[in-house]
C-alpha positions in Angstrom: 0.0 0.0 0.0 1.3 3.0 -0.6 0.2 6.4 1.1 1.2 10.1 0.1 1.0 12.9 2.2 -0.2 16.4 1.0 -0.9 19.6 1.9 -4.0 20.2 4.0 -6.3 21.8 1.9 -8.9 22.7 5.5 -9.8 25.9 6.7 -8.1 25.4 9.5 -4.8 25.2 7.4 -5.4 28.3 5.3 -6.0 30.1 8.5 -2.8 28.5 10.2 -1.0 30.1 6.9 -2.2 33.3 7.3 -1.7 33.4 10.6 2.4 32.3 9.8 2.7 34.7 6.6 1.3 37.4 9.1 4.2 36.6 11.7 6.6 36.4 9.1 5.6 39.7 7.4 5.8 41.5 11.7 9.0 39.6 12.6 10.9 40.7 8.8 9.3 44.5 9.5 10.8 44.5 12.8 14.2 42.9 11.8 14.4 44.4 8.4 14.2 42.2 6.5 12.0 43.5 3.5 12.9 40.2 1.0 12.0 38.1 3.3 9.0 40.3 4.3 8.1 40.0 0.1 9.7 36.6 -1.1 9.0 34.4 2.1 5.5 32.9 0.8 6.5 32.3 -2.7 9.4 30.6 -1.9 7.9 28.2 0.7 5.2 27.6 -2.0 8.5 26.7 -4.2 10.1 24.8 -1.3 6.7 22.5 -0.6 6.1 22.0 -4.3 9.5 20.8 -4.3 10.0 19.0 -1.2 12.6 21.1 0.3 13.7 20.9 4.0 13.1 23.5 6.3 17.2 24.3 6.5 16.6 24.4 2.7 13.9 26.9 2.6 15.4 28.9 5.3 19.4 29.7 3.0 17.0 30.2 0.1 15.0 33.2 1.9 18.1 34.3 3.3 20.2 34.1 0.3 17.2 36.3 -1.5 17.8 38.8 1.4 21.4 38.8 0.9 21.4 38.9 -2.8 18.7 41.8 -2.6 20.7 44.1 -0.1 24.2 43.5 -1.8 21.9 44.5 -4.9 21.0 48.0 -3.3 24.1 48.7 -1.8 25.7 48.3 -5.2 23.0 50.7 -6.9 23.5 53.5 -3.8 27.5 53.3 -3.8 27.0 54.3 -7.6 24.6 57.2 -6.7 26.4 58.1 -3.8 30.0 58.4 -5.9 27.9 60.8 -8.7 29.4 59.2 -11.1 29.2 61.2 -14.8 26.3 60.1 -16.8 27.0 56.6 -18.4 28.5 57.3 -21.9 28.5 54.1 -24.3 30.3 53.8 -28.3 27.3 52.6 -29.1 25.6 55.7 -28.3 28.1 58.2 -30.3 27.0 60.5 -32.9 29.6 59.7 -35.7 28.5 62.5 -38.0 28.7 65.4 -34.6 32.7 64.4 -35.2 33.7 64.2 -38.8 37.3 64.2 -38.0 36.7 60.9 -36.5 37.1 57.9 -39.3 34.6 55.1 -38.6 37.2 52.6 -39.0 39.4 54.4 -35.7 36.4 54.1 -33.8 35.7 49.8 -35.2 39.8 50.1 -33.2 38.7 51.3 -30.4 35.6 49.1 -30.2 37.9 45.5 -30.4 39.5 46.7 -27.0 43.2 45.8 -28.4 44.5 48.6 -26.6 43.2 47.6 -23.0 44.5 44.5 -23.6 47.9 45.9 -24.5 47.8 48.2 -21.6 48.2 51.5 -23.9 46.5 54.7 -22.9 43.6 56.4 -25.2 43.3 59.9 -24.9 39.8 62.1 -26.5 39.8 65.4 -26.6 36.9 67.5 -27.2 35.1 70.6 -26.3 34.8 71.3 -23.1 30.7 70.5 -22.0 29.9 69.1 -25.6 29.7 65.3 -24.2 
């Protein structure tokens, strides 16, 4: 004979899952903790669909809060330094600078010379971008 066990689908069991997702959702407010306030019911819906154990579910909710603060720190050390606004050679206007040939800039778009370790230098007016 064999028997499988599944999730109560009761009341009783909704109610004790509230109850739970409500004492999570306090306890990570409290703590803060807002990933695990956010991600702590899907990923125990993940960890029961998938049979993990507790120890399991408990590095993946913590690994989402850890991933998710390392995240945000990154994001506000970048707009705490002020950094200049992000300037890519894709985005260059190749007819503002005729002087430029297309195939110098194909060059500088391989790389070689960070490889090599040689220095580029651009000049250009002072403001224009």
């Amino acid at each position: 004979m064999t028997t499988t066990t599944s999730k109560p689908t009761t009341n009783k069991g909704t109610t004790v899952d509230a109850a739970a997702q409500a004492s999570i959702g306090a306890a990570a407010r409290e703590l803060h903790l807002p990933t695990v306030r956010t991600e702590a019911g899907r990923l125990a819906d993940i960890a029961d669909r998938e049979r993990h154990t507790h120890l399991r579910y408990l590095a993946e909710v913590l690994a989402a809060e850890v991933d998710d603060r390392t995240e945000r720190r990154r994001t506000r050390r970048i707009n705490d330094a002020k950094f200049p606004r992000l300037k890519r050679l894709a985005d260059f206007n190749i007819d503002a600078v005729p002087g430029i040939a297309p195939a110098t800039l194909g060059q500088l778009a391989a790389g070689h010379y960070m490889d090599a370790g040689e220095p580029v230098v651009l000049l250009g007016d002072s403001g224009a971008g």
